[in-house]
C-alpha positions as CSV (number, residue, x, y, z in Angstrom):
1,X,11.8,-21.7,10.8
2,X,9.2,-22.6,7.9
3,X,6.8,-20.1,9.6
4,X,9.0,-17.3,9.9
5,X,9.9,-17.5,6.3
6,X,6.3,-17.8,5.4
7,X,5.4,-15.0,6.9
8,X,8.6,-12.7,5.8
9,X,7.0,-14.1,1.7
10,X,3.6,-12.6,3.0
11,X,4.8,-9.3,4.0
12,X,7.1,-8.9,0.7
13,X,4.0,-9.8,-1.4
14,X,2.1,-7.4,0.4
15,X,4.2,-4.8,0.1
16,X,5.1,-5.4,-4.1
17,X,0.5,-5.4,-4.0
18,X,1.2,-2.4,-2.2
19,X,3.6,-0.2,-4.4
20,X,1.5,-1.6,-7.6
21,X,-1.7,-0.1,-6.3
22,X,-0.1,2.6,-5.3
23,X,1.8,3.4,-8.4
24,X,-1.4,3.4,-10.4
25,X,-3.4,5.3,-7.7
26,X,-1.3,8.1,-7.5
27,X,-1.1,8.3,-11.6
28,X,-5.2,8.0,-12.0
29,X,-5.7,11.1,-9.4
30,X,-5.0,14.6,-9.2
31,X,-3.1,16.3,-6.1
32,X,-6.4,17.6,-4.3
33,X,-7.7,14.0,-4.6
34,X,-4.5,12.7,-2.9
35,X,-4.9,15.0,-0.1
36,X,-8.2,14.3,0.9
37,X,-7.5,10.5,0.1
38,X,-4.5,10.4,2.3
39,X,-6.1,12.1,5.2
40,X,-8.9,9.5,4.9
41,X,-6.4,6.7,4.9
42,X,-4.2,8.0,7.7
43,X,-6.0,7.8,11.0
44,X,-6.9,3.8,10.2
45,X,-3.3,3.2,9.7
């Protein structure tokens, strides 16, 4: 039970680090950047 909740906290935290970084990403660049960026990113994911 302790592991299953530990794990659910990691995910959540991830995912909060996740929108953050993303938040500030996608105000720092413009849309071309973001296109290139995202089809970069997409295959590894």
């Amino acid at each position: 039970m302790k592991k299953k909740w530990l794990i659910i906290g990691v995910i959540i935290i991830l995912v909060i680090i996740a929108l953050f970084v993303g938040s500030r990403f996608l105000n720092k660049t413009d849309e071309e950047e973001l296109t290139e960026q995202n089809i970069k990113i997409t295959p590894q994911m």
